[in-house]
C-alpha positions in Angstrom: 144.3 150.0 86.5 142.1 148.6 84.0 140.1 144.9 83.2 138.6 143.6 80.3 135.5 140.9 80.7 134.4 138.6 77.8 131.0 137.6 77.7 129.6 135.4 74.8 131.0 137.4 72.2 131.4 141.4 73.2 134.2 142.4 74.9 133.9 144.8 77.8 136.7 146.7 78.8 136.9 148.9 82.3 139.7 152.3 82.9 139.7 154.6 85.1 137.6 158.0 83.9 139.4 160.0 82.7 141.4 157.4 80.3 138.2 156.0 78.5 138.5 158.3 75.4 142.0 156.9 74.8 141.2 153.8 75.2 138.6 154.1 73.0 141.0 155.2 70.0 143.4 152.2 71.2 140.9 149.9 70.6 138.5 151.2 68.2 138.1 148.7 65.1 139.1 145.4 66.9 136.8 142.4 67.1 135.9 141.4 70.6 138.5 138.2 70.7 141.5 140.9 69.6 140.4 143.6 72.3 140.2 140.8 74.8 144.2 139.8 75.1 147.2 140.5 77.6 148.5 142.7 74.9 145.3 145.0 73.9 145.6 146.1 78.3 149.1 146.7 78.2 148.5 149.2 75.1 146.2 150.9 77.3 147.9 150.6 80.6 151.6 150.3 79.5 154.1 147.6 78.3 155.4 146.9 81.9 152.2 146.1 83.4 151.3 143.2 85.4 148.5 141.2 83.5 146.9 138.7 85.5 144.5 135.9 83.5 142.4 134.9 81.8 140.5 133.8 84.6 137.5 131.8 84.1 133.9 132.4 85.4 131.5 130.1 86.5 128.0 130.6 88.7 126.0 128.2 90.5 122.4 128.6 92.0 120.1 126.0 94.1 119.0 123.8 90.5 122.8 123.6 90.0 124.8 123.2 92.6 125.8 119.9 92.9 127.9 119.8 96.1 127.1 119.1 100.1 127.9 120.5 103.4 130.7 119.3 105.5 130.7 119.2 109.7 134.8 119.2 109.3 134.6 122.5 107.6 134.8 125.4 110.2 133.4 129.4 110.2 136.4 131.7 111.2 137.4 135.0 111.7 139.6 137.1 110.3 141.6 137.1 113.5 142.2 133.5 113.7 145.7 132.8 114.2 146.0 128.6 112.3 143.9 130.5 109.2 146.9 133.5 109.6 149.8 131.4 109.7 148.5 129.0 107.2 148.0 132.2 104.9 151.3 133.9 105.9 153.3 130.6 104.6 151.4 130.0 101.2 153.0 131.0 97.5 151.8 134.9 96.8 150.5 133.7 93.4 148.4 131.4 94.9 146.8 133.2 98.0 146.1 135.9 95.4 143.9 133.6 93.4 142.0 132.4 95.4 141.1 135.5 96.7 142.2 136.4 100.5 142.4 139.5 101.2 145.7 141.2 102.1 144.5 141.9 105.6 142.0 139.6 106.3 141.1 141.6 109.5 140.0 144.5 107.1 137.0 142.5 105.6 133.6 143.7 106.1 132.4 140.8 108.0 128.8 141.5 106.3 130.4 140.4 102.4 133.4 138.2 103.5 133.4 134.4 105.6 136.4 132.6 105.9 136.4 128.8 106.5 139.1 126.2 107.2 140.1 122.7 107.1 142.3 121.4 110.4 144.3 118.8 111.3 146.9 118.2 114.1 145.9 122.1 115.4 146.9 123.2 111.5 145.4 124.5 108.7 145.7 122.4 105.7 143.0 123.8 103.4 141.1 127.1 103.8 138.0 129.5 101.6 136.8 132.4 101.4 133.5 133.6 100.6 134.3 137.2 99.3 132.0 140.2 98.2 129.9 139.9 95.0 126.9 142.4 94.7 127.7 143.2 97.9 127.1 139.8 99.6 129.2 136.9 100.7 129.3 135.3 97.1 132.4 135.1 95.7 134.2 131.6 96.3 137.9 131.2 96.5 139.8 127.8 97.9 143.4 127.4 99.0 144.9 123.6 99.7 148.2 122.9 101.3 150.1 121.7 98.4 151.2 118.2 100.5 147.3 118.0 100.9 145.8 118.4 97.9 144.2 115.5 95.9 142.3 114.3 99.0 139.4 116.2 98.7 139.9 118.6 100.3 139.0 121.9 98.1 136.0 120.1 97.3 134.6 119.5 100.6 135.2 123.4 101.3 134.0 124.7 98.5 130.3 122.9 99.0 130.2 123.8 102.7 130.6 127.3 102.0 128.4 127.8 98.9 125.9 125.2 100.9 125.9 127.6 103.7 125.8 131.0 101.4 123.3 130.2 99.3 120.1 130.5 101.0 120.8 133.9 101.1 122.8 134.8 98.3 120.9 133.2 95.7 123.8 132.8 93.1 127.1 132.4 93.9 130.3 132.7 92.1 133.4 131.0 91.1 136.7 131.9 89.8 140.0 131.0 88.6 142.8 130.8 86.1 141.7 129.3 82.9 145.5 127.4 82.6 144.1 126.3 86.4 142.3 122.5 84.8 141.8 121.1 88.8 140.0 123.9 90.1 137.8 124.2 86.6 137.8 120.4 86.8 136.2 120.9 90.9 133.4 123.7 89.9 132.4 121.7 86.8 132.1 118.6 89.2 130.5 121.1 91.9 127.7 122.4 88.9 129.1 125.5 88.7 128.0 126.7 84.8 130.8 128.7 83.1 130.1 132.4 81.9 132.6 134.9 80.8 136.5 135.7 81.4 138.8 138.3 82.2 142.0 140.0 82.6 143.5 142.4 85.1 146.3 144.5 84.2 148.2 146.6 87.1 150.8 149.0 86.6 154.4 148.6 88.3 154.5 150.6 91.3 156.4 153.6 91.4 160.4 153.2 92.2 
């Protein structure tokens, strides 16, 4: 329903159409800092709303990227039934960060790859590379929480930016700015922060 993005120092803030000239009278006269907070999107979306962030931005090209391709990674698709059931049993919050779709059989297969981590004929750590410009660019990791600190998300992440960025050029990476091990992995991984945001949904309708 609406999203605000900091960059440097301006504040940008996105609403549907026909809202933008009350938004514009909600926020007119605030400093880009003041506009870009949990509060200044529920003024324009409502007091109930759902704000999600900040999440952190970060980018990584060729020169940066720091990270290397792993033969235990695997390419999947959206059908597979380990990547599924290891999506079906993970925390909502979580899933949601890091970017799955809802239906992961709905992707366009030309903007999203999905990769996994197995063991034992299980999932214990699986990725996305979601759509960004319109190409597979957009890099989101999920870790079995009785798996993580082994690596794992780490080893995923730089097969999957390893193997997108010949084409893509520039990938991306996001995640909650309270989130300090996955900032901690793309700052070991090269990734250069750039910008913020906030989404703010309204409740659905009883």
């Amino acid at each position: 329903d609406a999203m605000s993005f900091l960059l440097d120092e301006t504040c940008i803030v996105v609403v549907p159409a026909d809202e933008v000239e009350s938004a514009t009278a909600a926020l007119a006269g605030l400093e880009a800092r003041a506009a870009f907070t949990a509060d200044a999107l529920r003024t324009l979306v409502g007091s109930d709303a759902q704000v999600d962030g900040p999440s952190w931005h970060g980018y990584a090209d060729a020169r940066s990227f720091l990270g290397t391709a792993d033969d235990s990674a695997q390419p999947v698709d959206g059908d597979e039934t380990t990547l599924l059931a290891f999506l079906d049993g993970s925390h909502l919050a979580d899933r949601a960060e890091s970017g799955f779709p809802r239906v992961l059989s709905s992707a366009d297969p030309e903007t999203t790859r999905f990769w996994i981590f197995r063991e034992d004929d299980r999932v214990v750590a699986a990725g996305n590379m979601a759509d960004w410009r319109g190409l597979p660019a957009d890099v989101g990791v999920l870790t079995e929480p009785s798996q993580r600190r082994r690596g794992l998300a780490g080893r995923l992440v730089g097969t999957m930016v390893a193997d997108a960025l010949p084409a893509v050029g520039v990938v991306r990476y996001r995640a909650l700015a309270s989130n300090g091990a996955s900032l901690a992995l793309a700052e070991r991984l090269g990734f250069e922060p750039y910008g913020q945001n906030f989404r703010a949904r309204r409740p659905p309708p009883m």
